[in-house]
C-alpha positions in Angstrom: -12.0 162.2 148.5 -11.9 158.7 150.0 -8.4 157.3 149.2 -8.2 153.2 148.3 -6.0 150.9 150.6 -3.1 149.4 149.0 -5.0 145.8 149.5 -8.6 147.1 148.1 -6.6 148.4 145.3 -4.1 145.8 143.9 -7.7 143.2 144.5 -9.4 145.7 142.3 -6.7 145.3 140.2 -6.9 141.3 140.1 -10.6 141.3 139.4 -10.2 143.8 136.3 -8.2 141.1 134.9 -9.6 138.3 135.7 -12.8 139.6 133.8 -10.5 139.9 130.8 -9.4 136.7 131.3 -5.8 137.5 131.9 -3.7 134.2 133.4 -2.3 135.2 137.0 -4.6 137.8 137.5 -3.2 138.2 141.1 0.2 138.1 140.2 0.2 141.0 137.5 -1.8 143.1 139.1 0.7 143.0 142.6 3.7 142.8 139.8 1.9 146.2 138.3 2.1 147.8 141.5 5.5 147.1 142.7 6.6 148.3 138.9 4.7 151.7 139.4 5.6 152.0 143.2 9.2 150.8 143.0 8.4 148.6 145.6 9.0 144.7 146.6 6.3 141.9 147.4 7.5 141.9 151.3 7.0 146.2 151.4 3.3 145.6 150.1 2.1 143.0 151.9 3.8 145.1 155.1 1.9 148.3 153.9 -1.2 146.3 152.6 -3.6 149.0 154.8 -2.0 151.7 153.9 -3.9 154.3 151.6 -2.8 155.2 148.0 -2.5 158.8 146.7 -5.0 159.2 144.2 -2.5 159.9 140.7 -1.0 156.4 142.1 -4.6 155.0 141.6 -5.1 156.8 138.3 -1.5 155.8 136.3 -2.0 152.2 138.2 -5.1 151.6 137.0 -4.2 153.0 133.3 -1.2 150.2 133.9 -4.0 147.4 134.4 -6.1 149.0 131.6 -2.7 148.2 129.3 -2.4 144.2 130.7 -6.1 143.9 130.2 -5.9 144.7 126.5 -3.7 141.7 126.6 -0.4 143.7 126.4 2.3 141.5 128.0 3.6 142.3 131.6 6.6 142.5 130.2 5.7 144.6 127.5 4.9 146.7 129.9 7.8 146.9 132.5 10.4 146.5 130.3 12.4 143.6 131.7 12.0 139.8 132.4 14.1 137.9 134.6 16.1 135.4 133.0 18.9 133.0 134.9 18.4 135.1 137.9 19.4 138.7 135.5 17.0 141.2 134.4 16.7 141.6 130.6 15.7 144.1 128.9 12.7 143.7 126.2 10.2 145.0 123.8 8.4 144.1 121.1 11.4 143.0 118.6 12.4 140.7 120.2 11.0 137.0 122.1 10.3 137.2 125.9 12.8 135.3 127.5 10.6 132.0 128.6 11.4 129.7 131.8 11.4 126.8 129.6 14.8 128.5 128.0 16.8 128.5 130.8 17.5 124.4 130.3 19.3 125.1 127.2 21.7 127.7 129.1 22.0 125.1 132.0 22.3 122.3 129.9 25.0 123.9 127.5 26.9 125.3 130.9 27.5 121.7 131.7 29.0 120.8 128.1 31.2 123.4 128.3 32.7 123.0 131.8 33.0 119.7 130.9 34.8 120.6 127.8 38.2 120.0 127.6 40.7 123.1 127.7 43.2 123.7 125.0 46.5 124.6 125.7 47.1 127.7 123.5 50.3 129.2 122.6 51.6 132.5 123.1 50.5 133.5 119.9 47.2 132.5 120.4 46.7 134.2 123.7 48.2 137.5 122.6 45.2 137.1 120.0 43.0 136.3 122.0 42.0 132.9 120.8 42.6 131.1 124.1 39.2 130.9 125.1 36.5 128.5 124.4 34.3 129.7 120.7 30.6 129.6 122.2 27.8 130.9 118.8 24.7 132.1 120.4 22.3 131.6 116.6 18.9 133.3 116.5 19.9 135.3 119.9 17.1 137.7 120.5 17.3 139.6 123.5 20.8 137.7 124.1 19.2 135.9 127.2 21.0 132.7 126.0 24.2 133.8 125.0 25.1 136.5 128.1 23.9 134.5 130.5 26.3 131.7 129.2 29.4 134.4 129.7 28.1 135.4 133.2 28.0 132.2 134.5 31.1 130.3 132.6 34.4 131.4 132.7 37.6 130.8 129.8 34.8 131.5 127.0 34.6 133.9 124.2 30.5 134.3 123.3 29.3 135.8 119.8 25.6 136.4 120.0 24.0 136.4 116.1 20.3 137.4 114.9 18.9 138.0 111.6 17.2 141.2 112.9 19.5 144.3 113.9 16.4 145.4 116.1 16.6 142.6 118.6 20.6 142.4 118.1 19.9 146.5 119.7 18.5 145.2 122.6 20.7 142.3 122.9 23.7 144.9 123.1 21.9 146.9 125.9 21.4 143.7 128.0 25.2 142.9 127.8 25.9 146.3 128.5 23.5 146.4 131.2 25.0 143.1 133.1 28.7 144.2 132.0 28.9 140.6 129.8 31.4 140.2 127.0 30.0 139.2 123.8 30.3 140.1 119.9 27.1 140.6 118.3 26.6 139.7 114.4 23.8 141.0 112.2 22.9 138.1 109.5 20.8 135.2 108.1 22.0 132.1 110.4 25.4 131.2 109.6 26.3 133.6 107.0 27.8 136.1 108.9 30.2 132.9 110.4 31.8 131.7 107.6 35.5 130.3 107.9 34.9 130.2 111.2 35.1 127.8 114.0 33.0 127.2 117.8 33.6 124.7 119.9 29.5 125.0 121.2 26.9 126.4 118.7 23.6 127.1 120.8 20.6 128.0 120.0 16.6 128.5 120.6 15.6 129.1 116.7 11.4 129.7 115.8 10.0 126.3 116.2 6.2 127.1 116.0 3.9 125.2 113.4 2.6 127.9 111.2 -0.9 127.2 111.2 -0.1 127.3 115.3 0.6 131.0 115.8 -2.8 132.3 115.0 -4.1 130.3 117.8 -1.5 131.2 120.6 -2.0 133.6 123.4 -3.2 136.8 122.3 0.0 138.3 124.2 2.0 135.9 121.7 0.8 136.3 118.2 -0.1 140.0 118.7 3.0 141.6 120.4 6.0 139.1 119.8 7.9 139.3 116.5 6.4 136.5 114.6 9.9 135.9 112.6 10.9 134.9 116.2 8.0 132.2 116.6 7.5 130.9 113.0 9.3 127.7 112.5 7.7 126.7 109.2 4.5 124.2 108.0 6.1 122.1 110.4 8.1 123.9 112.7 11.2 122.2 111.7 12.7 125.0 109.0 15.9 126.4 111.1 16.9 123.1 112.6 17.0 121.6 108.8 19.7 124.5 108.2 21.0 124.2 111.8 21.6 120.6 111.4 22.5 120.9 108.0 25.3 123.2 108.2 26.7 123.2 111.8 29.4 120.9 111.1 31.2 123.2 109.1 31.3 125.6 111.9 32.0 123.5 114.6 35.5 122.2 115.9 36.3 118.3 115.7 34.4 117.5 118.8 32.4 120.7 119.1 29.0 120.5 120.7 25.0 121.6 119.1 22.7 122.1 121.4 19.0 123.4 120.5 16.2 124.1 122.8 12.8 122.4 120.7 9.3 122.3 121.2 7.5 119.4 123.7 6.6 117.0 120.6 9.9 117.7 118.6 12.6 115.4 120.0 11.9 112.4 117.9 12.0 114.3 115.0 15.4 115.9 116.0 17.1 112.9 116.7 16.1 111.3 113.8 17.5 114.2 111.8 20.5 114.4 113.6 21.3 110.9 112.6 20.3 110.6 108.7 23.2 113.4 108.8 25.3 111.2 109.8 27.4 114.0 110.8 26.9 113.6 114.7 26.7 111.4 118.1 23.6 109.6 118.9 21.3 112.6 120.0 20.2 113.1 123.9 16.5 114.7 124.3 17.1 116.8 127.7 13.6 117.5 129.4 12.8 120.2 131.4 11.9 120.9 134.9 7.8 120.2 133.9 9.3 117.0 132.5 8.2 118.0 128.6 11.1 117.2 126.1 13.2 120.8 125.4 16.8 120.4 124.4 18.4 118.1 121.8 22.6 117.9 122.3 24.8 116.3 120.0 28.4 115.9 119.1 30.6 116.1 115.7 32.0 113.4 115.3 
């Protein structure tokens, strides 16, 4: 029996979804391979002529059958990288999107910027010296454990309404030994009487009437309480906005990561509360409008 070439088959590969119409054809079906083979980009292009054992060509081409039914990559591998870590994920809870990672850089800035208090002894011994970060609507956690990977002197509680996703969340900080506490809850409720300096959060933001017209990776294999924001998208940031302030310290940041046509409608919510600073629309590396900040005040 004739055995494929690495090259022939990770083009065969390509062209079965392409015909399916999946985006980056190329790049799932080399990302496919290097999954199955446990190898990197640089090791197949190097081994590009090389010939495939033919139960390699069987379970890869049972992997491409699965991204062709429109089964997400990651879905499929079990991880997406995130902040330069590898999460884990599944089908409870959002893949962590590209478009995210301006909220975690934008909220690392705030609190490095931050003001440190100087506890007393008390206070250390308890453990309240460190800066009170509220990961809301967490997920997988990509938001929250990256923040206490890359910021130092903060104590990081990562909250979801879904104990599913808050499952996976604990695996990730596990996985990239990060601190966190994890609460199970609707929004705020499991928080109250206490106090964060930064509340951050990437809640569901998607128009209703929207999801049935996303990707078919989206709508059919993400947790749609993770993507429905509402009839107009805005439901969690009336409750965020709404009720932040009594969770926050005198001077405590929000910062929420919003769809591309939402940041008028933020700031103009943010100030009928009258609660906060002037808000600041932070765009993302695209240039599209994805993070509104604000200040109690």
């Amino acid at each position: 029996m004739l055995k494929m070439k690495t090259r022939i088959l990770i083009n065969e590969g390509k062209h079965r979804l392409a015909n399916a119409f999946v985006m980056d054809p190329g790049v799932d079906a080399e990302a496919l391979y290097s999954y199955l083979t446990g190898v990197d980009k640089v090791a197949v292009f190097m081994n590009a002529e090389k010939e495939v054992d033919p139960e390699v060509e069987e379970e890869y081409f049972k992997l491409i059958e699965r991204r062709a039914s429109r089964v997400p990559l990651q879905h499929i591998t079990g991880c997406q990288s995130f902040m330069g870590y590898n999460f884990k994920v599944n089908d409870k809870v959002l893949i962590p999107r590209q478009d995210t990672e301006t909220l975690v850089t934008e909220a690392a800035r705030v609190i490095q910027a931050m003001p440190r208090k100087r506890p007393g002894l008390i206070d250390r011994i308890r453990g309240r010296d460190a800066m009170q970060v509220l990961d809301l609507c967490t997920g997988s956690g990509c938001v929250g454990i990256s923040l206490s990977k890359i910021c130092t002197g903060i104590h990081v509680t990562c909250s979801d309404v879904s104990e599913d996703a808050l499952t996976v969340a604990r695996e990730n900080a596990s996985e990239l030994h990060a601190k966190a506490d994890f609460c199970c809850g609707n929004m705020f409720e499991p928080h109250k009487g206490r106090k964060f300096d930064v509340i951050v959060s990437n809640p569901p933001y998607i128009r209703k009437a929207m999801i049935q017209i996303l990707q078919e990776e989206v709508k059919d294999h993400e947790p749609v309480g993770a993507l429905d924001g509402g009839r107009d998208g805005l439901d969690f940031y009336r409750i965020i906005v709404g009720q932040a302030h009594e969770y926050l310290n005198p001077g405590g940041w929000l910062l929420v990561e919003i769809g591309h046509d939402q940041g008028e409608e933020l700031r103009k919510m943010i100030k009928d509360s009258g609660r906060y600073s002037p808000a600041e629309v932070i765009r993302d590396l695209p240039g599209k409008d994805r993070v509104v900040k604000c200040k109690l005040i």
